[in-house]
Structures are given as C-alpha cells and as structure tokens.
FIRO-400556 format. One record per residue (C-alpha): residue in one letter; residue number from 1; x, y, z. Coordinates in steps of 0.25 Angstrom, whole numbers. Layout:
N
 fitor dolo    px    py    pz
     A  NUM     X     Y     Z
...
END
This chain:
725
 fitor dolo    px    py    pz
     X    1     0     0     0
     X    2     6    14    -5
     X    3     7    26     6
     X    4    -4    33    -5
     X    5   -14    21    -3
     X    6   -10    23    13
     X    7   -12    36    14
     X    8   -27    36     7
     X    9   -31    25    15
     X   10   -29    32    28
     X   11   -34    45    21
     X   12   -46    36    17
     X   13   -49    30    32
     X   14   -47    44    36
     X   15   -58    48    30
     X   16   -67    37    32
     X   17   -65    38    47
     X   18   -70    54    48
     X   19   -82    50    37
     X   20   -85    39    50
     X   21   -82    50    59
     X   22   -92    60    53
     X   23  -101    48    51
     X   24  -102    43    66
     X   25  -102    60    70
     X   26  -115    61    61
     X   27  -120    48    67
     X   28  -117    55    82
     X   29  -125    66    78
     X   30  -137    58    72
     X   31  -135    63    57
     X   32  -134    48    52
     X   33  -150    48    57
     X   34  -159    46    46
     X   35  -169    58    47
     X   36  -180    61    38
     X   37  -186    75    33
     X   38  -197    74    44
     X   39  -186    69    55
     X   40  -177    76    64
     X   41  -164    66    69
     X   42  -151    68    77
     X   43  -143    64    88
     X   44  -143    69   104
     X   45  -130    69   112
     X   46  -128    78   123
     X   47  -114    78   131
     X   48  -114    64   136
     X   49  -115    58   121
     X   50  -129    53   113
     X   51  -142    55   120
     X   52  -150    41   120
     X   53  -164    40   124
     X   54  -167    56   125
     X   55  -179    66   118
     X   56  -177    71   106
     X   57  -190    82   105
     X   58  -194    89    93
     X   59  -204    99    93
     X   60  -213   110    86
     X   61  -223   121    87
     X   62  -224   123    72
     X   63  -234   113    70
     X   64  -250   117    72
     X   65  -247   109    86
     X   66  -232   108    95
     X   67  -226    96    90
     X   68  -215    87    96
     X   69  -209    74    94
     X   70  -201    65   102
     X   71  -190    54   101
     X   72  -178    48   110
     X   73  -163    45   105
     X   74  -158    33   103
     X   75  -146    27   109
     X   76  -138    36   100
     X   77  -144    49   104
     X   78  -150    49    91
     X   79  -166    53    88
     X   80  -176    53    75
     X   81  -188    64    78
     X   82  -197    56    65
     X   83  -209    63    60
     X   84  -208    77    63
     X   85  -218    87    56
     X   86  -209    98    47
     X   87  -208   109    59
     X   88  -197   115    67
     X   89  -194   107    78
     X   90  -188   110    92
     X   91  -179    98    95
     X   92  -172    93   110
     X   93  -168    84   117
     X   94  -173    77   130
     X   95  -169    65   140
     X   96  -167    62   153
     X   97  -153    67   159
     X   98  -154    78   150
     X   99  -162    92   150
     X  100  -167    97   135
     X  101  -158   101   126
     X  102  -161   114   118
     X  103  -171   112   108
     X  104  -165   113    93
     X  105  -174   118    81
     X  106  -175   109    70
     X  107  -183   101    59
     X  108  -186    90    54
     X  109  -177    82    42
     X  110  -163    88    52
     X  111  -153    79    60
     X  112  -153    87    74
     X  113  -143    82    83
     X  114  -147    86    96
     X  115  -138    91   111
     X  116  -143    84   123
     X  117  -142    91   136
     X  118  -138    83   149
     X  119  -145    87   160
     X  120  -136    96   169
     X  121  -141    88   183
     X  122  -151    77   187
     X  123  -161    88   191
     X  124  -163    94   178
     X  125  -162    80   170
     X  126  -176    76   180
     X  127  -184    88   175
     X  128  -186    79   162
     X  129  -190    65   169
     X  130  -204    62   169
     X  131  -214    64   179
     X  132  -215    50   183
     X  133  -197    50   189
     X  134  -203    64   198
     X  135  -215    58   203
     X  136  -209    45   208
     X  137  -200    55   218
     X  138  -213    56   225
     X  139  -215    49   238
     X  140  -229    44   239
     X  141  -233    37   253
     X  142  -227    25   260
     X  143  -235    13   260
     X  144  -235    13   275
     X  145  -242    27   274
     X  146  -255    19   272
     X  147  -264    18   273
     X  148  -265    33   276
     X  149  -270    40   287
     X  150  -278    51   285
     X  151  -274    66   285
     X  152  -270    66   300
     X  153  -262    55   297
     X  154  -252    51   286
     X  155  -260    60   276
     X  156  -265    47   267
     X  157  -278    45   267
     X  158  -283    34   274
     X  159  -291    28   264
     X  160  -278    26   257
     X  161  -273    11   260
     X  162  -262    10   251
     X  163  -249    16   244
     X  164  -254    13   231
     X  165  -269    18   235
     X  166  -261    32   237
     X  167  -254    30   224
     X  168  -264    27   214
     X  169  -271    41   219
     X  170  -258    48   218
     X  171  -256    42   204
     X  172  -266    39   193
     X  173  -279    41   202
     X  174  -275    56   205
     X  175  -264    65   201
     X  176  -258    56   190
     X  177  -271    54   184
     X  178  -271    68   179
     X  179  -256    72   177
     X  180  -242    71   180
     X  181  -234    71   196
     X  182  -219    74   195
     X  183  -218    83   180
     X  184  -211    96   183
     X  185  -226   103   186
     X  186  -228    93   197
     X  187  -217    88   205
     X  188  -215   104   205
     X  189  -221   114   213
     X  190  -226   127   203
     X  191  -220   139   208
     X  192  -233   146   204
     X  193  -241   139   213
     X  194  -237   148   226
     X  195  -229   146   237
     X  196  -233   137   249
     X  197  -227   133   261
     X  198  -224   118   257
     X  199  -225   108   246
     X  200  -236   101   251
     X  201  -245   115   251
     X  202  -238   118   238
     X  203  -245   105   233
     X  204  -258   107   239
     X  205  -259   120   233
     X  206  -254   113   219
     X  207  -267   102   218
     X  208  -275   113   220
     X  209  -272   118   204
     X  210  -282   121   193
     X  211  -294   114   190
     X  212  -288   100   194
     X  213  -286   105   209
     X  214  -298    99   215
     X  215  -294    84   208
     X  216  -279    85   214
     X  217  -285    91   228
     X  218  -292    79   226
     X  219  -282    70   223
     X  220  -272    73   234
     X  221  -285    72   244
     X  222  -284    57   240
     X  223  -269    57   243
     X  224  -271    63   256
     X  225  -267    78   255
     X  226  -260    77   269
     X  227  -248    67   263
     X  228  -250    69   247
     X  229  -247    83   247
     X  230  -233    81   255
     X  231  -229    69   248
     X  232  -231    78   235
     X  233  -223    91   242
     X  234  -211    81   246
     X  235  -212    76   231
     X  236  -210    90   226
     X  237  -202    95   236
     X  238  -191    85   235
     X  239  -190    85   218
     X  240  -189   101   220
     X  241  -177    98   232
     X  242  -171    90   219
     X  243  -175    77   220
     X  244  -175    67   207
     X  245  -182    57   201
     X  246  -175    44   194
     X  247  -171    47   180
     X  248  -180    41   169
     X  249  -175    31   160
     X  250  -171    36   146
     X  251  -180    32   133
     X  252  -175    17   132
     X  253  -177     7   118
     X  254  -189     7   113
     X  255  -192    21   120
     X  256  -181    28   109
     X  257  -189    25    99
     X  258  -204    32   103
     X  259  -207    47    94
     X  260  -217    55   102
     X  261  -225    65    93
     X  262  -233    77   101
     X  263  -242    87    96
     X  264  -249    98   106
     X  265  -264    99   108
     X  266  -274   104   116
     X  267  -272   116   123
     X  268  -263   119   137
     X  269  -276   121   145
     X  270  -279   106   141
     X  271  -275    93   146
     X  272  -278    80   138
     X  273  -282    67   142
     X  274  -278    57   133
     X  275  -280    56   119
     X  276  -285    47   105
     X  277  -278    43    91
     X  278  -286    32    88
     X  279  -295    20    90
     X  280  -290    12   101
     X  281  -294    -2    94
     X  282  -288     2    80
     X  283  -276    10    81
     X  284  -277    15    66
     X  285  -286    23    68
     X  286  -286    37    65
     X  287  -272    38    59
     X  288  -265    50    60
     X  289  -278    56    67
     X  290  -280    68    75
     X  291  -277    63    90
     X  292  -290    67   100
     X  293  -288    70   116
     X  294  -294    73   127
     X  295  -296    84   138
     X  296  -303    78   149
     X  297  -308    92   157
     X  298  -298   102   150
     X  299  -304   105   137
     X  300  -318   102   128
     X  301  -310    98   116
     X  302  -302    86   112
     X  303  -289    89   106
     X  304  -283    84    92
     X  305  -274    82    86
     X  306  -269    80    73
     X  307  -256    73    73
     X  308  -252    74    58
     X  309  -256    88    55
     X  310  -249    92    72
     X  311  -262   100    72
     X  312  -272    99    86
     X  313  -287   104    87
     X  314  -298   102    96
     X  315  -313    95    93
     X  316  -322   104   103
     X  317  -329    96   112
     X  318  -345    99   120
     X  319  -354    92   130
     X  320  -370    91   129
     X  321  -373   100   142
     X  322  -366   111   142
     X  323  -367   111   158
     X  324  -358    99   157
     X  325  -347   102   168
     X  326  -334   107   164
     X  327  -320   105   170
     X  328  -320   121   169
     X  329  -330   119   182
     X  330  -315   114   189
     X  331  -312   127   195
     X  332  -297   129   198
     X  333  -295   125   212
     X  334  -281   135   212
     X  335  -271   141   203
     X  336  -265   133   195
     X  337  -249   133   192
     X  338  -251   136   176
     X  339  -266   140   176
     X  340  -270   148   188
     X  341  -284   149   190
     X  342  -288   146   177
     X  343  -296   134   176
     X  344  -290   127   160
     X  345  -300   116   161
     X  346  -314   119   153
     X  347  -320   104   149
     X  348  -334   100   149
     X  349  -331    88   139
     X  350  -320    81   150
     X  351  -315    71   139
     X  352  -305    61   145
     X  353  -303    51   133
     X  354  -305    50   118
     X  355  -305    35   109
     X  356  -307    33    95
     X  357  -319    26    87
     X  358  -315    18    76
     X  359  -323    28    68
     X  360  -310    38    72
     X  361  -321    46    82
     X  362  -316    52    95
     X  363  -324    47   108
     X  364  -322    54   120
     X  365  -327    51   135
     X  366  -333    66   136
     X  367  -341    75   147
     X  368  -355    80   139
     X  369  -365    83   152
     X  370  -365    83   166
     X  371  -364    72   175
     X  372  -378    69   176
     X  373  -383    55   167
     X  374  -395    57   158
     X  375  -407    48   163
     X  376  -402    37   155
     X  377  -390    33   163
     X  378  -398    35   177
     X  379  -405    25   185
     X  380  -419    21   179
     X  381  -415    22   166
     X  382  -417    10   154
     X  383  -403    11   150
     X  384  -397    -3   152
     X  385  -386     2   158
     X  386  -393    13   168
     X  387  -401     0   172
     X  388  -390    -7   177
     X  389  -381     6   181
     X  390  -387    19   181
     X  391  -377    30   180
     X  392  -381    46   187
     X  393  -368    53   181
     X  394  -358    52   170
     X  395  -345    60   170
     X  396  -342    59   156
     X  397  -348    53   143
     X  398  -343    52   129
     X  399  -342    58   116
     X  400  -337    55   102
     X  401  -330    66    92
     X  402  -330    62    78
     X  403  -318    67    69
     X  404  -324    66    56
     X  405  -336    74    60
     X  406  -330    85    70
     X  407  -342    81    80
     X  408  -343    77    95
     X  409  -354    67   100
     X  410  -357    68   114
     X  411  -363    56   122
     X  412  -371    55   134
     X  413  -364    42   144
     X  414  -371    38   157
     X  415  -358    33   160
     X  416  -346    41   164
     X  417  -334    41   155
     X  418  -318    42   156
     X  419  -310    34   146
     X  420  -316    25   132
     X  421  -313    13   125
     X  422  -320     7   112
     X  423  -323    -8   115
     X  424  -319   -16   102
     X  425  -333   -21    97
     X  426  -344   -18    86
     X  427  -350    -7    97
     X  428  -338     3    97
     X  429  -342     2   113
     X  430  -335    13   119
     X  431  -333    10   135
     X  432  -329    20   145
     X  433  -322    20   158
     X  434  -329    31   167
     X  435  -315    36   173
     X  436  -316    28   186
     X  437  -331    34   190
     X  438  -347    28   188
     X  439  -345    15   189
     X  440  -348    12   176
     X  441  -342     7   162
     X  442  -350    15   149
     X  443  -350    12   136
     X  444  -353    16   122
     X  445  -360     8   109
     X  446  -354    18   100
     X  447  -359    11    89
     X  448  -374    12    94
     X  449  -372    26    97
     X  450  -368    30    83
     X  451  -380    22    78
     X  452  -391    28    87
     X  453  -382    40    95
     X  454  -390    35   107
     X  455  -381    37   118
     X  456  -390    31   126
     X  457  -392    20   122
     X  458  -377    17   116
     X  459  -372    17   130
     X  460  -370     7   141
     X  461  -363     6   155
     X  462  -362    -3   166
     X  463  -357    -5   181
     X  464  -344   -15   183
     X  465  -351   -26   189
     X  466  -341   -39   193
     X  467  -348   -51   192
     X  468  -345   -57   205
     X  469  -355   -66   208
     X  470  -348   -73   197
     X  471  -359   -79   187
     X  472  -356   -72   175
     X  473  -367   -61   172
     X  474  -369   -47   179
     X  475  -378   -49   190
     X  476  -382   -40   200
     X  477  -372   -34   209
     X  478  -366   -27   222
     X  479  -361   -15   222
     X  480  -346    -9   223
     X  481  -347    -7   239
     X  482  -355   -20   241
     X  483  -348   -33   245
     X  484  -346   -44   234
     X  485  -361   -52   232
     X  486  -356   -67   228
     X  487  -372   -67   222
     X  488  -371   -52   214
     X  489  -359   -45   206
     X  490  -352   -33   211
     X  491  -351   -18   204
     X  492  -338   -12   205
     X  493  -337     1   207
     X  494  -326     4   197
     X  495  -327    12   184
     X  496  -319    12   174
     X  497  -309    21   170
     X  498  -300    16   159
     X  499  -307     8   150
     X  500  -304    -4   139
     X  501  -307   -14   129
     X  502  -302   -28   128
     X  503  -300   -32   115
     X  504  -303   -46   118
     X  505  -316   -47   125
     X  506  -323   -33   124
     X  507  -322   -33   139
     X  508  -321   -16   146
     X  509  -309   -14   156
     X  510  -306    -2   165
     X  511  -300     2   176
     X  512  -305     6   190
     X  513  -297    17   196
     X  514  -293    17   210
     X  515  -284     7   221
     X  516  -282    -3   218
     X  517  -290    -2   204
     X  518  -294   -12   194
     X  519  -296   -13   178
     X  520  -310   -19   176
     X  521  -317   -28   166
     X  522  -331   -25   160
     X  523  -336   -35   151
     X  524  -347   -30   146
     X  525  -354   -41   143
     X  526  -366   -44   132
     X  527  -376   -34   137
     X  528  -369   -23   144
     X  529  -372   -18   153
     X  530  -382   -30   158
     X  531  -369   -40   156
     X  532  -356   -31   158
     X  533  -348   -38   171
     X  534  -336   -32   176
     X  535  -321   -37   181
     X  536  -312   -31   189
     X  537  -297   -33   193
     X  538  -291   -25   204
     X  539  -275   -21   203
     X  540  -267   -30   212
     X  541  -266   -23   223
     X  542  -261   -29   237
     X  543  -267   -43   230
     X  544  -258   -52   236
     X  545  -260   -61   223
     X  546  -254   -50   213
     X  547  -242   -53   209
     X  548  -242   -36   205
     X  549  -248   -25   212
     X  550  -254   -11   207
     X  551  -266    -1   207
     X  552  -273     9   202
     X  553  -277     7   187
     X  554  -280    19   178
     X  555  -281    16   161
     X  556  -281     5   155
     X  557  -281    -2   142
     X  558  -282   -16   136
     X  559  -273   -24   127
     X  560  -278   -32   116
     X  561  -275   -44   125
     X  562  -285   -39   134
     X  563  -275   -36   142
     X  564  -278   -22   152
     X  565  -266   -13   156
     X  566  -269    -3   166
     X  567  -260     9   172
     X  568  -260     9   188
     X  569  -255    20   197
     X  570  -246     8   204
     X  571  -237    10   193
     X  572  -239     0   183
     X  573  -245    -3   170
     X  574  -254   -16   174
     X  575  -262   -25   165
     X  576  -273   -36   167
     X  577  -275   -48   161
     X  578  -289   -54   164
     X  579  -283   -68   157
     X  580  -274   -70   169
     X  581  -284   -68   181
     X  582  -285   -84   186
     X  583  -297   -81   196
     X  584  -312   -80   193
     X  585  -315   -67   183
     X  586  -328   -64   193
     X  587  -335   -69   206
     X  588  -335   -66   221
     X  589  -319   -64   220
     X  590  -317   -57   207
     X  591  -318   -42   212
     X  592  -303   -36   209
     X  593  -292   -42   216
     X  594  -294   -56   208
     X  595  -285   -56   197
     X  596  -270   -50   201
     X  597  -265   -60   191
     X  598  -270   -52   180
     X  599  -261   -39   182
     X  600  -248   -36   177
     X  601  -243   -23   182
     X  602  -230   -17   175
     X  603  -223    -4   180
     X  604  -222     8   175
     X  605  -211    16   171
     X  606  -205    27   182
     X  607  -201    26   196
     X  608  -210    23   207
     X  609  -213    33   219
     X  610  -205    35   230
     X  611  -212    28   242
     X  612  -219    15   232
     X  613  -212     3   233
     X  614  -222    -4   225
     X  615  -218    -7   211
     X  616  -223     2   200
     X  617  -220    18   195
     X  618  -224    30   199
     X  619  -229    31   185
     X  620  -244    34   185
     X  621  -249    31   172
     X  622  -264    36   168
     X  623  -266    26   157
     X  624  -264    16   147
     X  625  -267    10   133
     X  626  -262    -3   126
     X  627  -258    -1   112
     X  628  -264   -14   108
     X  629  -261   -12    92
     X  630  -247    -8    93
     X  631  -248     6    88
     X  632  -236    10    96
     X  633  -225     0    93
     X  634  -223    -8   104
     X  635  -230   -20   100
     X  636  -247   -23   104
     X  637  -252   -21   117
     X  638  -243   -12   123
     X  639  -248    -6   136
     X  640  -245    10   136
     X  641  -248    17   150
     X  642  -246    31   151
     X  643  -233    36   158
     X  644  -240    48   165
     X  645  -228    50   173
     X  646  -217    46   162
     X  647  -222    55   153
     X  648  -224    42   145
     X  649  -233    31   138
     X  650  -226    19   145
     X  651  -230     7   136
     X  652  -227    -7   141
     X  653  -221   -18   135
     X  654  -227   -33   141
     X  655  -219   -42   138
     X  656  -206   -35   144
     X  657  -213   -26   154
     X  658  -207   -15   150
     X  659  -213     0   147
     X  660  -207     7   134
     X  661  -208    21   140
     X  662  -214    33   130
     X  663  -210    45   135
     X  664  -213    58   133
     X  665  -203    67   137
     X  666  -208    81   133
     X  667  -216    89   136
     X  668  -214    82   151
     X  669  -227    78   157
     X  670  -234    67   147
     X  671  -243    62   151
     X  672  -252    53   145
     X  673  -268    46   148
     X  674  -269    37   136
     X  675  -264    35   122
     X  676  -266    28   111
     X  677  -260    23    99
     X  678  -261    25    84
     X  679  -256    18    71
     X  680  -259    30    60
     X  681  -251    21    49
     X  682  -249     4    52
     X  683  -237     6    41
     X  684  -229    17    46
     X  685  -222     8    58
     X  686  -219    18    69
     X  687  -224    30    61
     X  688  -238    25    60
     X  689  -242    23    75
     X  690  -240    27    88
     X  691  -245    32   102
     X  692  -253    43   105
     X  693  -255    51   118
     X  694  -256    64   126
     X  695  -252    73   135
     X  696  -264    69   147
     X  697  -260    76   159
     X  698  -269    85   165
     X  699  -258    95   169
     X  700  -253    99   152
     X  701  -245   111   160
     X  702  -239   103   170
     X  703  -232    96   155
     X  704  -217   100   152
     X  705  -221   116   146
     X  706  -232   119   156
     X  707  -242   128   153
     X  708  -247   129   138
     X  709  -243   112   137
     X  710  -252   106   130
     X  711  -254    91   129
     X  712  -248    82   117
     X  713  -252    72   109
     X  714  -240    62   108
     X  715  -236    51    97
     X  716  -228    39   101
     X  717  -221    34    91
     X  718  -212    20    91
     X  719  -201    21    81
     X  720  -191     7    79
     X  721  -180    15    84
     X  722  -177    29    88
     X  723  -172    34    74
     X  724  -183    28    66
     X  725  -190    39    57
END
C-alpha cells in the first residue's frame, strides 16, 4: 500500500467519523425523528442528560376554543405531538423533579428541541405532584378513637363505629364527592379569606364559601366538627411549615405512549358533571361527533363540543313549570375566596348525566317541575307501578334533546332520577339510578313512548324486594326496619345510585351508597313491576369469611362477562362475580354478607393516609366505566376508574393487577366522574379511537389558573409507542 493510498484512507475515515459524529449529534437533538407537516417533534434534555418520562404541552388560543395537546418522552428524551391543528403553539416542558421550562412559540411541521429545568429544591418540584401525594400527609383518626365519643369527648360522633365509617364520609360520600382535598387551592389557606386566630377557625370560616356552604357545613357536622376541623388545620399547617408528600412515579411503559387532546367549553361560572360521545352499547356511533356534557346545578344548558372543527356552543335547555326551584335559591352562605358574594349557580334544569340512543339523541336525567308527583304516581292510582309502590315526590326526571331537529323533550317520571343506562333489548328500556334517595328503581320504554308520547304509560318503577322467604316469585313482604319473616320477603331500603346492564342476562345493577355499602341486582322479571326480585351483596366488611375487606361503593359498570366493578372510598377498584358465590342466591340468610367470595378488591394507585394501616389508597375515586369494546387499546374489558385524586383515569389490567395510570398533568386539578370511549374510524388503529372525559370538579377555580378556568374535554389516545405519528 502507497503512502498516497494511506493518507486517503485515514483522510476517508476521518470523514466518516465526523459524518457519524454529526449523525448521532442530530439523533441527541431528535432531528432524526420522523415529523409530519401537521407534527411537531424533538428532544428534551436539561443539565442532567435526556429527560424520559416527562410532559411535553403544546397549546393555542387561535383556535374558535383553547386547544392543547399532551404527550410523555420516551427513554431517550424524545417526543412526537401528532395531530396538531395548523395554529401557533406554546410549547414546554413538565415532569416531576422538574419546574416548567419557559414555553417556546412554534408550529406545526418544525423539530423543537426543548430545555428542561430541574427543580432547584424538593419543595418547588412537589408543587406539580397530584393532589392524591398531598392529601395522603393527612392524618385521619386512629382506630382506637372509636367508636367516638361525642362532642364533649373525643369529638367523633358516637354514631360513628369505625375507622373506615369515618373515611368513607370523608372520601367519596362528602368532600370527595364534589371536588379535589390536597391541589394548591386546598391544602392552602387563601390569604383572601381573612385573618383568624387559628387554623381550625381559619377552616370553619372556609366551608362556610358560596352557594356550597350549607352542604360542607353539613359534611363536616358528620365528621364531627370538634376533631374534623383540627385534623384538617394540622394538615395544612404542617405542608405550610414545609412538610412533603412522597414523589409520584414517572409515566412508565405503556403510560409514554398515551396523547391527551383538550379543548375548552362552557364557561368559568360552570362546573360540568360528566360527559357523552357515543352510544354505550356501539361505540361507533357518532364519529367525530359534537361531545355533550352536563352541568348538574351550575347552568340551564349543555355544553358542545365539536371536536374536529375546536369550535364549543350550547343547546338552551327549559322546565314545564317555570316555578321549578333553581339552584340560584342557594344563597351564599359567605364570601367566597374568587366570587365573593355572588351566587354563579342559576340552574332550574340540574342535569347530572347524558347517554346516547342508538338513533344519536342525547337523553338527560333532568329537573322539569317541582318536587310534588302528578296524581298518577301517588297512592290510589291505577298505575301498575303506584299500586304496588306509590311514589309523593321526585327530585329529578328526564329528557331527550335531538341533534338533528335542535329540539328538547321534556318528560314527567314519578321516580326520581340521578344517573341512566340503556338496557340492551328490543324496548331501548332506559333505567335510572335515583342518586341513592326514594327507594326505588325507574324505568323508561323508550320505544312506546316515541310510538304514543304517553309518558305515563311508557314508564315503570318498582321497590328492591329480596326474595327471602325463598320460593322463587315476589311475595309480600316486610319492611326495611322490620325483622327478617321466613313466610314473606324483605324491602330493602337501598336505592340506587350507579346503575348497569349485564349483557348477559338483561339483569339491572346498582350500587347502594353508605357503610358498608353494597351493589345490588334487579332482575326484573316478566312482568315488571309485578315480578321484579332483587339481590343484594354487601362489601366484606369485618366478615371473618372475606378473604379482602373494603367499603363504600359509589359508580359502577359492568363487563361484557357480567362481571361489575365498582369504585369504594376504602381505596380500591372491586369487582363482583355473582358466578362465584357458592351459598344460596336467596332465602332467610341471603340479606348481604352471604357472598365475600364473589369480590376482588385491587388497590388503587397513590399513597395511603397517614393513621390507616388497612390496605388501599387515599385515592377517592368517584366512578368508573369498563371499556367493553376496546376503544382505547388496552385490550376488551378493561375496568377504567376515575383518578380523582391522580388527576387521572386509572384503567386496570386483570390478568396482571396492575393499573396503567393516564395522567393529566396540566391544567392541575382533573378531575373526572365518568367517560366514555369512542371509535370514530375501525381503520385508523390508534387514530381512529379513544377515550373521552372531563373536567367534573365542582370547584373549576380551585384548577391549575384559578379563576376564569374552564372545564376541558379531553381525548385519550393510545399510540404503539411514544414516537408514533
């Protein structure tokens, strides 16, 4: 070999080192990441090296409503934000052990390389950890503290037997139910609300707030005011002395590769409920439809949304009596922290949920009169259903807005009603839950009523009456507070409040709210309400035969096993399987406590509170829905509970146990009451379906922004991997 040949070797290699050189530098600053004209890709690193498992967040306010979109960093700090409408965008970075990074203006179609920012100290990283990791720091009686002693004595009331009586008020039958504890709005004291002598008058002047003051005042009365308010002053006082909470886990696996979408609608003054994308028995219906929510008692219109054109509206709802009571008749107890003495709630319509039709028509439990029932409803009547159950008052009834004609049907229910679910037969019955009041179950012949419009006569209710004398036919029966009759049956005294369909036998299941709670089975039977029996299983609560313990259910769905999941404020997702109950079904013995086998309890994600030992979390989930068709992308009958302290949807994974965690990490403070999910095109993979949710909390100003948040609708979306576009 010559010297010449030598040389250009070496001159050759040279070369082809720095062309690898620049290649791996590109690759290090994510400009080897395929990116599309409607894309936006890079790499985060901050001073440490490549950021895994952090935020990236786009967003716009030039579109007719605020847009964002969300995705996590791979192991190589790199990201993909897929999809985004032709806009300027505001782009950063967040993750835990980090603070945001300033946001950089870009588009769509451009490779931004984005600077992480490590957080300067342990405090400031916590101020982004969800509201689950602070409320855990609070320390919630001992078990030896009951059962309580009165307000001269320990300050539990003595009604209260248990530990987990006390939490399941403190949970998700009373402050949970309604919004976050432990976001910054909580496990704060606002500056604005005066100055007090001590924490614990610095709380009892703070329930006192807005239109809700009377229901908090409330709550904390059934905590026992005397030791709820200092345990909740010791709470606050130690996070402002600089006390921590543990640090949440990264986004792990499958969690990387989840794109949340968000749009804005309604309006500050509002708070939503949940919300509707589709028929809950076929899941293609609707595509790439206008999304439809609900207000409960903040506003008299459901919010829409159109997702493809980012554009909201409203559809103006009324009530037949214009005496209907309002939610405006709330007066404000005190000043609020962001609305001072101006009551923002004005709803005589109080919708709480919406469901499709298969004909794409929005049906909504709504308020159209006052309490009082028409004659029909009332003892006396020849109503089948007032023969056998009168019913004096409803709450709530129904109503039925139709997209293609813009119009809203109101209709009169003797019963009272809360959440809805289609039943899967040639009726399109629609069954109600009555929210946990009126001891009854009502339903809908939807399909008689749009034949006749008689609402009378397309409508049904009954009792919940167990068959415990054990022949087989309903009978009659004792009541609630009456001993067990071997001769009769037994009406339980236990109404609804979530509310399913099996898919395998057409039988109706709810839940029954309190300590230790149950979910419980209607079958209706061949001529409700003359047939319907009922069936009812108790939470294994201090049941010696339970292999697992927990109480308190709240929602509830079904799979297509007809297998029912429930949320419970122990901290678990449970479910019950009727199939493995080895026992008789009904009879003397059959009156809740007679099937612990058929529970499986599996704990939630977060910390527990200080002073439980019990398994579970402090996580207090408010719902939960089983996406039976696999329009996510984990796989058919996959149980979904609200993270209402994670800022989460936490959807489970049976056959490992394990939850797949779908966090929402700005704006701080989601905090979800039901979802759905949607395939808007079977042969678009990952692009053709998803998740769909909302902001539910009561409290949008206690959200990351504060006052003048609105709630979001949100997409989840489940990509193959974190890059894929």
């Amino acid at each position: 070999m010559t010297k010449a040949v030598l040389y250009l070797l070496i001159a050759t290699g040279v070369i082809v080192l720095a062309w690898l050189g620049r290649l791996n530098a590109q690759q290090s600053r994510g400009e080897a990441t395929s990116i599309g004209s409607d894309d936006m890709g890079g790499v985060v690193t901050s001073n440490k090296g490549p950021e895994a498992g952090v935020w990236v967040i786009a967003e716009t306010a030039d579109l007719p409503t605020k847009f964002a979109k969300i995705v996590v960093t791979d192991d190589r700090g790199r990201y993909v934000l897929p999809q985004l409408p032709k806009a300027n965008y505001r782009v950063w970075v967040r993750g835990y052990g980090l603070v945001d990074s300033s946001p950089v203006q870009a588009a769509p179609g451009k490779v931004v390389n984005l600077s992480a920012v490590v957080a300067p100290n342990a405090r400031t990283a916590a101020e982004y950890y969800p509201a689950v990791y602070w409320f855990s720091l609070l320390r919630v009686p001992d078990k030896s503290e009951f059962p309580g002693t009165g307000p001269k004595g320990n300050g539990i009331p003595e009604n209260m037997k248990s530990q987990g009586q006390w939490l399941h008020l403190l949970k998700t039958d009373s402050c949970w139910s309604c919004h976050q504890l432990g976001e910054k709005a909580t496990r704060e004291i606002p500056k604005n609300l005066g100055h007090f002598d001590s924490s614990s008058a610095a709380w009892a002047r703070r329930i006192l707030s807005g239109q809700a003051g009377n229901n908090m005042v409330n709550g904390i009365g059934q905590l026992g005011p005397e030791r709820a308010l200092p345990m909740l002053a010791d709470w606050t006082d130690r996070i402002a002395a600089g006390e921590l909470p543990p640090t949440p886990p990264r986004p792990q696996g499958v969690e990387r590769n989840v794109v949340i979408t968000e749009w804005g609608w309604a309006d500050p003054k509002a708070y939503l409920h949940d919300e509707i994308a589709t028929d809950k028995r076929n899941p293609t219906l609707n595509a790439d439809g206008e999304i439809f929510g609900a207000t409960e008692l903040s506003t008299d219109y459901l919010p829409v949304l159109d997702p493809v054109g980012a554009a909201a509206s409203k559809v103006k709802l009324h009530v037949r009596d214009p005496k209907t009571p309002s939610s405006a008749d709330d007066k404000v107890v005190a000043p609020s922290p962001y609305w001072g003495d101006e009551a923002i709630w004005h709803s005589q319509s109080n919708v709480h949920n919406p469901m499709f039709d298969g004909q794409g028509r929005v049906w909504i439990t709504s308020r159209i009169r006052g309490s009082d029932n028409p004659a029909f409803c009332k003892e006396g009547s020849s109503h089948p259903s007032a023969v056998l159950f009168p019913l004096k008052t409803s709450g709530r009834q129904l109503a039925m807005y139709d997209p293609a004609t813009k119009q809203v049907t109101l209709i009169n229910t003797c019963f009272g009603t809360h959440h809805l679910v289609f039943a899967e037969d040639a009726s399109n019955t629609l069954w109600t839950s009555s929210g946990g009041g009126g001891g009854a179950v009502g339903w809908l012949n939807t399909k008689l009523f749009e034949q006749t419009h008689d609402e009378e006569k397309s409508q049904g209710w009954t009792a919940l009456i167990l068959d415990t004398n054990g022949n087989g036919k309903r009978d009659q029966y004792v009541e609630p507070d009456q001993p067990v009759d071997p001769a009769k049956d037994k009406r339980i005294n236990a109404a609804f409040y979530g509310v399913t369909v099996s898919p395998t036998d057409g039988s109706i299941w709810g839940t029954a709210l309190g300590f230790p709670g149950a979910v419980v089975r209607l079958n209706p039977g061949s001529n409700p309400p003359a047939t319907a029996l009922a069936e009812i299983y108790e939470l294994p609560w201090n049941n010696p035969n339970a292999p697992v313990h927990g109480f308190s259910p709240r929602g509830l769905d079904i799979d297509r096993n007809g297998v029912v999941w429930t949320v419970i404020a122990s901290g678990h997702l449970a479910s019950f399987d009727r199939r493995k109950c080895k026992g008789p079904l009904n009879g003397p013995t059959a009156t809740g406590q007679h099937c612990a086998e058929g529970w499986t309890l599996y704990q939630l994600p977060g910390p527990q509170l200080k002073g439980v030992t019990d398994p579970g979390s402090a996580e207090a989930s408010y719902y939960d829905w089983v996406d039976q068709f696999d329009t996510f992308g984990l796989g058919k009958n996959v149980p979904i509970a609200t993270g209402n302290g994670n800022d989460a949807l936490l959807a489970l994974l049976p056959d490992s146990g394990k939850f797949v965690v779908l966090r929402v990490p700005y704006p701080m403070g989601f905090y979800a009451k039901g979802m759905d999910g949607r395939i808007d095109d079977p042969k678009a993979g990952w692009k053709g379906k998803g998740l769909w949710a909302t902001y539910g909390t009561r409290t949008p100003f206690h959200a990351e922004g504060g006052k003048g948040t609105t709630s979001k609708v949100l997409h989840f979306q489940l990509r193959p991997d974190p890059l894929a576009h």
